[in-house]
N, C-alpha and C positions, 0 to 999 in steps of 0.2 A: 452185175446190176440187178437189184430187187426187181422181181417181175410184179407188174402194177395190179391190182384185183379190183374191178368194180364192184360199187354194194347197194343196194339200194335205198332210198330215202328212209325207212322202217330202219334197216340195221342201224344207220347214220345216227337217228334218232336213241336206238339202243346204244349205242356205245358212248352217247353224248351224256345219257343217264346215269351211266356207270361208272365214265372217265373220275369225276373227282369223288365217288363214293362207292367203291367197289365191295362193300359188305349191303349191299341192298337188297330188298327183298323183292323178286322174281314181281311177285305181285303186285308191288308197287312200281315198276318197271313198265309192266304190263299197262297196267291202267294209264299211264301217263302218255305212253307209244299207240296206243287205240290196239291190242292186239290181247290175244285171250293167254295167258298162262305156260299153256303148252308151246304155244306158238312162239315166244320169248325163248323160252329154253331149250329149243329146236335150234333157234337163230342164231343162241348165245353157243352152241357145241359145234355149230358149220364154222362160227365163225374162232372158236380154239381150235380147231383143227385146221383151219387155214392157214393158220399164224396169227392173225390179225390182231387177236386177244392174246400176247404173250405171258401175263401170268397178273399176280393183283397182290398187290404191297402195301403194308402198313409205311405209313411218314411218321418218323419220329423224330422229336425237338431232344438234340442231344447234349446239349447244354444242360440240360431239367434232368437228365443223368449223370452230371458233372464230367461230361467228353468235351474236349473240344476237335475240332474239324475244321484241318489245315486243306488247302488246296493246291497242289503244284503244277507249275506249269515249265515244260523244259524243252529248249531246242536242243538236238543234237548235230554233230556234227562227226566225221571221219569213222563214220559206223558201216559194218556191213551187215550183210543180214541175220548172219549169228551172233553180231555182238548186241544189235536191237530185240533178238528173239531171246537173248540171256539178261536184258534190264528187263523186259516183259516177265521172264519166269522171275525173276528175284521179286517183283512185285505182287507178282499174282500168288507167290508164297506167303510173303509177310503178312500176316493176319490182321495186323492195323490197318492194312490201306485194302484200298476196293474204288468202287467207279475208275480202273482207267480205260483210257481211251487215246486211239493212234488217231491222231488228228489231219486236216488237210494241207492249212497253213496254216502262219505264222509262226504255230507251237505245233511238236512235233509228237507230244505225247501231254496227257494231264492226267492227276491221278488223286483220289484225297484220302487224306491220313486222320486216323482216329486213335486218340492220346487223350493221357487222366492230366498230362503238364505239360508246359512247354519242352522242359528239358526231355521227357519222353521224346517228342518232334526230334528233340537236336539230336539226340541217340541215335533217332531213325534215319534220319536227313546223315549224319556224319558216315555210318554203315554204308549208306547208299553211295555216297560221295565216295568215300574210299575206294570203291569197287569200279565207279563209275565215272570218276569225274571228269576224265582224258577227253567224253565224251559229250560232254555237256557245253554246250555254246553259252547261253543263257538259260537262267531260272527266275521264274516267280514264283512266291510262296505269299500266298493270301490267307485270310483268317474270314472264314463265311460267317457272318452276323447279322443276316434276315437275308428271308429268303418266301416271297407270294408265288405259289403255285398258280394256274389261271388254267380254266376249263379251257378246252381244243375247240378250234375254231371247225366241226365234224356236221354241224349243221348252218344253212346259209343264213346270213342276219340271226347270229347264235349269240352274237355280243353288237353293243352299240357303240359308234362312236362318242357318245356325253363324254365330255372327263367331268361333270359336275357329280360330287357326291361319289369318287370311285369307291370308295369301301362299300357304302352299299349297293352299289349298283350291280356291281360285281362278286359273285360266290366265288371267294378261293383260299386256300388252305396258306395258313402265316406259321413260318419257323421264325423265331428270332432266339438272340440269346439273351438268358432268363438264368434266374440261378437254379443252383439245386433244389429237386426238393426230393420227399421220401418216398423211398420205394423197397419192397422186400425180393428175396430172392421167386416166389413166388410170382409177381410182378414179371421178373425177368424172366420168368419162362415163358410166362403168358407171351411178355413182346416177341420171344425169341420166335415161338410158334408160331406167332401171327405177321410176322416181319415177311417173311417172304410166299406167304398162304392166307393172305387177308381174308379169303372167303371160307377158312376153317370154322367149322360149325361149336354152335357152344356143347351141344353133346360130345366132340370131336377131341374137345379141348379138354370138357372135366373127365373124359376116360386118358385120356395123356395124365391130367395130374392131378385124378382121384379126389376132384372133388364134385361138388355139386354143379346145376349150370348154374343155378341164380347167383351161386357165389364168384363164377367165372364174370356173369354178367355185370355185378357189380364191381368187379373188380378192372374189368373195361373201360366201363363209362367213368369209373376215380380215375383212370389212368388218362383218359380222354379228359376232363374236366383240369386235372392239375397240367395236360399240356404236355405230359410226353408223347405221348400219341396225338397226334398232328392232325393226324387223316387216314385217310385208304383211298389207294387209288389203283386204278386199272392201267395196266402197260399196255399199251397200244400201238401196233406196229402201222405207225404212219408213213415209213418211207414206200411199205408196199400198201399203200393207198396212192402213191405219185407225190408225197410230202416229205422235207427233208425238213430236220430241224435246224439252224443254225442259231449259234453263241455271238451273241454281238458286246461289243465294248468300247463306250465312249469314254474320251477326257474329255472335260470341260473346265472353261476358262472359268468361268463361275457358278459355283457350287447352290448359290441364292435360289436358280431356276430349279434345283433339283425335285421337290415333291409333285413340279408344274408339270415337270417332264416323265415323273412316276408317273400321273394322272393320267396321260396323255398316251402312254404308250401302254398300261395297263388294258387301257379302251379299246388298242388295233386287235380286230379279231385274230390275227397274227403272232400275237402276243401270249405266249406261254410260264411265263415266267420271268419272274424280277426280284437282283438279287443285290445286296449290300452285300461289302466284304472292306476289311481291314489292309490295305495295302493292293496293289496292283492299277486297276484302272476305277473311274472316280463313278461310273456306272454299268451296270452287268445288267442283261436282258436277254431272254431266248425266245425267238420264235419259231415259229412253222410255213414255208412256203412252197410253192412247186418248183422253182426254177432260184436261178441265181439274178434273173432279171426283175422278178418281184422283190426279191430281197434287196437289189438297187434303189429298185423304185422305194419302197420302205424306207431304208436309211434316207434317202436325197429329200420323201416327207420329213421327214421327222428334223433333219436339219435345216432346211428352211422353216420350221414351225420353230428352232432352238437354236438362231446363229453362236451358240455357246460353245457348243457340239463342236473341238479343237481338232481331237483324232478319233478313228472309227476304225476298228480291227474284229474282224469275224470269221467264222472259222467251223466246220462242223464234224461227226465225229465218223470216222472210215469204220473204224473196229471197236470193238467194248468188249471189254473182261470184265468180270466181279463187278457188274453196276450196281447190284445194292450193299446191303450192309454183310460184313462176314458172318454167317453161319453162327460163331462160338465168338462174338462181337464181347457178350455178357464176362468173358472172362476177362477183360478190361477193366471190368470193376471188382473184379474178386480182391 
């Protein structure tokens, strides 16, 4: 069990700054947290070295690179613990797939595949099946098609309940799928560098690929403007704050209520994220709470506010491999 760390109102404030914009400038930090420069950068290396700050990642919209991103979901069944530790390596090898995760309930593992076609998917999925199938109770295989990141609920009355006006009320970073547009190999280095080292400096970057910064810099902000880059954001180890995330997922009887019900749960400070996908359940949404009793209390709101709400299945993550994008992702589009 993650041992819990208090922090103080200041750091709270600092990582609340950081969470969805994790290429910030120190001093803009600063000034907004009441704290001198130095003082921020002190706070922000106690607080990597604690854990708390696990690392700071570019979001990218991977549709706008012509990928799509399958999502699977799989119970197993008649496994023991070599035969779970050998689907675990087979995946944590294939270089398409990344984010899995050993789950609590319902689903026993999830994990998402990154592919230039469908038929790439069925190649991958048949491999897998082949090797695996004996073991497989049930599968879902969803297609993610937007997806709102939502700032951490890190400070008290950090978000309101309004649902009037959620897009503006609320700063948060929008994946959806878009079509392609262009990009050079150049391009792809820049992501590839900054995918998992968002705070990589522009000096840092045009001695990696010999060029200038202004030219790195511009070539950023194109990349941010056309929408493959999403965002940057900060990993932040909330289970050792005393927070657990969970994945929640409604059916509903009617579809009609759904932007009401976006609005509505986008607003729970609780509320980290919201997600459309292609198949599986008719609504996706994560939050963050302390306990399994808040997360009660949560769902038992929100369905009373949406007698729509049929079924309700949630579930959070034990173990994680590969949570972000592979390493050598770019050789997907060579």
């Amino acid at each position: 069990m993650a041992e819990i760390q208090k922090i103080d109102l200041k750091d709270r404030k600092i990582l609340a700054e950081i969470d969805l914009n994790s290429r910030f400038f120190v001093s803009d930090v600063a000034r907004k947290v009441g704290l001198s420069k130095d003082v921020v950068k002190y706070r922000l290396s106690v607080l990597e070295k604690k854990g708390l700050i696990k690392g700071y990642h570019t979001i990218l919209n991977l549709s706008k690179l012509g990928l799509k991103h399958f999502m699977v979901s799989i119970n197993l069944m008649d496994v023991t613990k070599t035969d779970t530790t050998n689907i675990l390596e087979f995946l944590k090898d294939d270089k398409k797939v990344f984010g899995i995760a050993e789950l609590d309930v319902i689903w026993d593992l999830k994990f998402s595949v990154l592919v230039n076609t469908d038929n790439e998917f069925e190649e991958f999925y048949d491999s897998f099946k082949t090797l695996f199938k004996r073991f497989i109770e049930i599968s879902q295989i969803v297609i993610l098609t937007d997806k709102k990141l939502l700032p951490r609920n890190l400070v008290p009355e950090a978000k309101t309940k309004t649902v009037a006006k959620t897009e503006e009320a609320i700063k948060f970073i929008h994946i959806k799928n878009d079509p392609k547009v262009e990009f050079d190999k150049t391009d792809l280095h820049i992501i590839k560098l900054l995918a998992n080292n968002a705070r990589a400096t522009l000096l840092e970057l045009a001695k990696e690929l010999k060029l200038d910064s202004m030219t790195i810099k511009r070539r950023i902000d194109t990349l941010a403007k056309s929408g493959i880059i999403a965002g940057f954001v900060t990993d932040i180890n909330m289970r050792n704050l005393g927070v657990t995330n969970f994945s929640i997922r409604f059916t509903l009887s009617d579809n009609k209520v759904y932007k009401q019900l976006e609005a509505y749960v986008m607003h729970l400070p609780e509320c980290v994220a919201v997600r459309k996908a292609i198949g599986g359940y008719d609504f996706y949404f994560d939050v963050e709470v302390p306990s399994y009793f808040e997360l009660e209390d949560l769902i038992a709101d929100v369905k009373e506010r949406f007698p729509v709400v049929r079924e309700v299945v949630h579930f959070t993550s034990m173990r994680t491999y590969k949570p972000v994008l592979p390493e050598d992702f770019e050789k997907l589009l060579s």
